[in-house]
C-alpha positions in Angstrom: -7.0 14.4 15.6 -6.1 12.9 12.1 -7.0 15.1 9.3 -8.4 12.9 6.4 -8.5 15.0 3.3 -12.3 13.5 1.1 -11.7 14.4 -2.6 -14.9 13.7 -4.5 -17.3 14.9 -7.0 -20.5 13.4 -5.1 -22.2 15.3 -2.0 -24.1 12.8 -0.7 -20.8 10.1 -0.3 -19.3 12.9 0.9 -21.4 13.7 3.7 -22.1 10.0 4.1 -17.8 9.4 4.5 -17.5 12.3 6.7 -20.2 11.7 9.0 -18.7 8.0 9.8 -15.0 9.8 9.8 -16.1 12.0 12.8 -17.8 9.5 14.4 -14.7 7.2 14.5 -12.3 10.1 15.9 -11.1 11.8 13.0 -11.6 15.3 11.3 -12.7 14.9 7.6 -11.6 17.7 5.1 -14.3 17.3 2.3 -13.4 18.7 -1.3 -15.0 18.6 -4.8 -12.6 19.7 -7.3 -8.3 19.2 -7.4 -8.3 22.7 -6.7 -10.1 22.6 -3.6 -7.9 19.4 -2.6 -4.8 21.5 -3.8 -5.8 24.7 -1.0 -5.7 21.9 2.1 -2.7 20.0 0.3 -1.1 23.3 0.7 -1.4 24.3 4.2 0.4 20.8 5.1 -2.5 20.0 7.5 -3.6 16.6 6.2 -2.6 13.2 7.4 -3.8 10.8 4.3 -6.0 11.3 1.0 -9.0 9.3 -0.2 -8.9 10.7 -4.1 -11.1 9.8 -6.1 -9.9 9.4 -10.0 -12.7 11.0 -12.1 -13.2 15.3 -10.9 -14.5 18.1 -12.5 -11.5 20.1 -13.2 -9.4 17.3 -13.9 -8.1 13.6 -13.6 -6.8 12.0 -10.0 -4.3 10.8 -11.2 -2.6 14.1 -11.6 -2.7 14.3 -8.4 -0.8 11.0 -7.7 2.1 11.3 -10.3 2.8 15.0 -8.4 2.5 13.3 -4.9 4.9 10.7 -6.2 7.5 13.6 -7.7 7.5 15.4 -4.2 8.8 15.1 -1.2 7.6 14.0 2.2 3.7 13.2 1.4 0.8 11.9 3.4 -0.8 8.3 2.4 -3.4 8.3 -0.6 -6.1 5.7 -0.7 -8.1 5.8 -4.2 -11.6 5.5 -4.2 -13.0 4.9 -7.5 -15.5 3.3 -9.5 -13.3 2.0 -12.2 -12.5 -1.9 -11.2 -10.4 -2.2 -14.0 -7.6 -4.1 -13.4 -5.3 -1.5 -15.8 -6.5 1.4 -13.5 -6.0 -0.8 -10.2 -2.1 -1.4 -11.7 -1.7 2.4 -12.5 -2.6 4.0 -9.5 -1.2 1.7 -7.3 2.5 2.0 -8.9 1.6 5.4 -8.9 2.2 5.4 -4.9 -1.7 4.5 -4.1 -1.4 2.4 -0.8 -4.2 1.3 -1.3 -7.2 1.1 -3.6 -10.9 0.8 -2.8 -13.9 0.1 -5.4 -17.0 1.8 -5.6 -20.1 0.9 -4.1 -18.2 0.7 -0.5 -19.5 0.7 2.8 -18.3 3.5 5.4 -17.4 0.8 7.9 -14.9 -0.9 5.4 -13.2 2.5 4.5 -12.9 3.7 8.1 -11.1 0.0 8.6 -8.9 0.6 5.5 -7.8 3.8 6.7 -6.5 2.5 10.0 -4.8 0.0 7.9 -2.8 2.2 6.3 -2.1 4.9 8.7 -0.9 1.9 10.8 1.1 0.9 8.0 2.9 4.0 6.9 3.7 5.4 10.6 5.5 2.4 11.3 3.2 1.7 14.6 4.6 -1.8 14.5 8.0 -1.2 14.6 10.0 -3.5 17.4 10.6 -2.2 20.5 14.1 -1.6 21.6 15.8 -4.5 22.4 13.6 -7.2 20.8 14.5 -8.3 17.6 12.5 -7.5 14.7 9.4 -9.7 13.6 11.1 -9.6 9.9 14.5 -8.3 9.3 16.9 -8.8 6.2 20.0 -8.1 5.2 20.9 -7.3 1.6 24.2 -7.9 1.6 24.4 -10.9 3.0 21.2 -12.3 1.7 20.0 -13.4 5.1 16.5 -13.1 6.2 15.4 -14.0 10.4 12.1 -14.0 11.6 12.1 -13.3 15.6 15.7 -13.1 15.2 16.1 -16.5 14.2 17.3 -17.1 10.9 15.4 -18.4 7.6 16.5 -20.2 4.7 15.2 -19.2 1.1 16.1 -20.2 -2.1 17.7 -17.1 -4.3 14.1 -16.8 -6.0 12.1 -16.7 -2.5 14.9 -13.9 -1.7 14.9 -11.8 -4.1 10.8 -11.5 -4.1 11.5 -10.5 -0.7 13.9 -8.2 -1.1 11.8 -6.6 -3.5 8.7 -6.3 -1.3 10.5 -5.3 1.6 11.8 -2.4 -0.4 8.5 -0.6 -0.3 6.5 -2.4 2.4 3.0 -1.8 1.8 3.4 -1.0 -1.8 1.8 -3.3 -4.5 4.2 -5.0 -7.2 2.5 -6.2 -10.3 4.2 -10.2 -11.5 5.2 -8.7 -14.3 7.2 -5.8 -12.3 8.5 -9.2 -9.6 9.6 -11.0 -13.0 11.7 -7.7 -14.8 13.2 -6.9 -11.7 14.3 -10.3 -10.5 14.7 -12.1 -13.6 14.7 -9.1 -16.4 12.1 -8.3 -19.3 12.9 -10.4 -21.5 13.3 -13.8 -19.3 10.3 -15.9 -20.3 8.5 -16.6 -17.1 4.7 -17.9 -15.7 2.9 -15.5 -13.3 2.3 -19.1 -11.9 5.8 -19.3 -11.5 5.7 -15.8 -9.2 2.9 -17.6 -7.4 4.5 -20.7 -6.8 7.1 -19.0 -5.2 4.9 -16.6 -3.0 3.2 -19.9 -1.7 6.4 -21.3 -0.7 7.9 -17.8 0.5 4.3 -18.0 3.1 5.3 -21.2 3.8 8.8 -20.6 5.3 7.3 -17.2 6.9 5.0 -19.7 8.5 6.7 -22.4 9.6 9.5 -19.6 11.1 7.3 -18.2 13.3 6.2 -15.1 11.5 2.7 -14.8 9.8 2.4 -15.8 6.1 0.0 -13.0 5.7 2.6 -10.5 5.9 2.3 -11.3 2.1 -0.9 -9.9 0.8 -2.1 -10.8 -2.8 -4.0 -7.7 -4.4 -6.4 -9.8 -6.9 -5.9 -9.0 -10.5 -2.7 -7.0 -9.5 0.1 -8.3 -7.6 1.0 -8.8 -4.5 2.4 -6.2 -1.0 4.2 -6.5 2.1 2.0 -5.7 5.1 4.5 -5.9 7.5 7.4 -3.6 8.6 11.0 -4.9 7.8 14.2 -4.0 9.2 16.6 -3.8 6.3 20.5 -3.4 6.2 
């Protein structure tokens, strides 16, 4: 059964979360404080984290810069009431896979953690044999969809290339623009979004599913889907 490790201040969402965990197959591991987290963290038995960023004893995003410093660690979802687009950016180039605003409904966070254990275990991998639904090769700077090939300009490319190097994980425009074009090149987010549209587009038109691009309003935007990268 997958261990979900709850770490909140509030009893009542706690109970609330837990009660809808269980009844959708999982076994939730409710704690209050980062020390109480830290006890379960350290017997190894948990399979993701829903943390939220405001505790007693201390900040949660502690706990995400050590996850991100460590080894081999289980998926984090942050919960939190800040909606700030300056908290969304931190914590999810922190390593967050994902980040959820309070009020929420149990239904929508039981959903968003099926997302992203699906995500991170790499359930959608091809099958032996088959080519891969989204494949890319650095080197050569050739992208196929289905195993059939995919033409991109060198800005479409290097997006991808970037996306695809931490599927799942959100990149701010201003992270896509530095690391494609450097800090100091004078560039629109528009310009980032043109080329997304257009990048969706090819994906698209290719076969493939131009929502393997997710936008993450006020933030950035993720790769949803698995790649094979050589």
């Amino acid at each position: 059964m997958t261990r979900v490790l709850l770490i909140d201040d509030e009893p009542a969402l706690l109970e609330s979360l837990s009660y809808s965990l269980e009844k959708n197959g999982f076994s939730p591991l409710p704690a209050t404080t980062l020390a109480a987290a830290q006890a379960h963290l350290d017997t190894g038995a948990v399979d993701l984290i829903v943390l939220d960023l405001m505790l007693p004893d201390g900040d949660g995003f502690s706990l995400l810069e050590a996850r991100r410093a460590s080894g081999p660690r289980p998926p984090l979802i942050v919960l939190s009431s800040r909606s700030g687009e300056a908290d969304r950016v931190r914590a999810l180039e922190s390593g967050a896979d994902d980040y959820v605003v309070k009020p929420f409904s149990p239904r929508e966070m039981v959903a968003r953690i099926r997302a992203v254990l699906r995500r991170t275990s790499g359930e959608d991998a091809p099958s032996a044999g088959r080519p891969a639904p989204l494949a890319l090769d650095t080197k050569a700077r050739r992208v196929t969809v289905q195993g059939q090939p995919l033409e991109l300009t060198r800005a479409e490319f290097d997006i991808l290339a970037l996306l695809s190097s931490e599927p799942g994980h959100v990149f701010s425009r201003s992270r896509i623009i530095a690391a494609n074009w450097g800090d100091g090149f004078a560039l629109s987010d528009r310009t980032i979004d043109s080329h997304v549209k257009a990048l969706r587009r090819k994906l698209g038109d290719a076969g493939g599913d131009p929502n393997w691009i997710e936008t993450v309003r006020g933030v950035g935007y993720r790769l949803e889907q698995s790649v094979e990268r050589s």
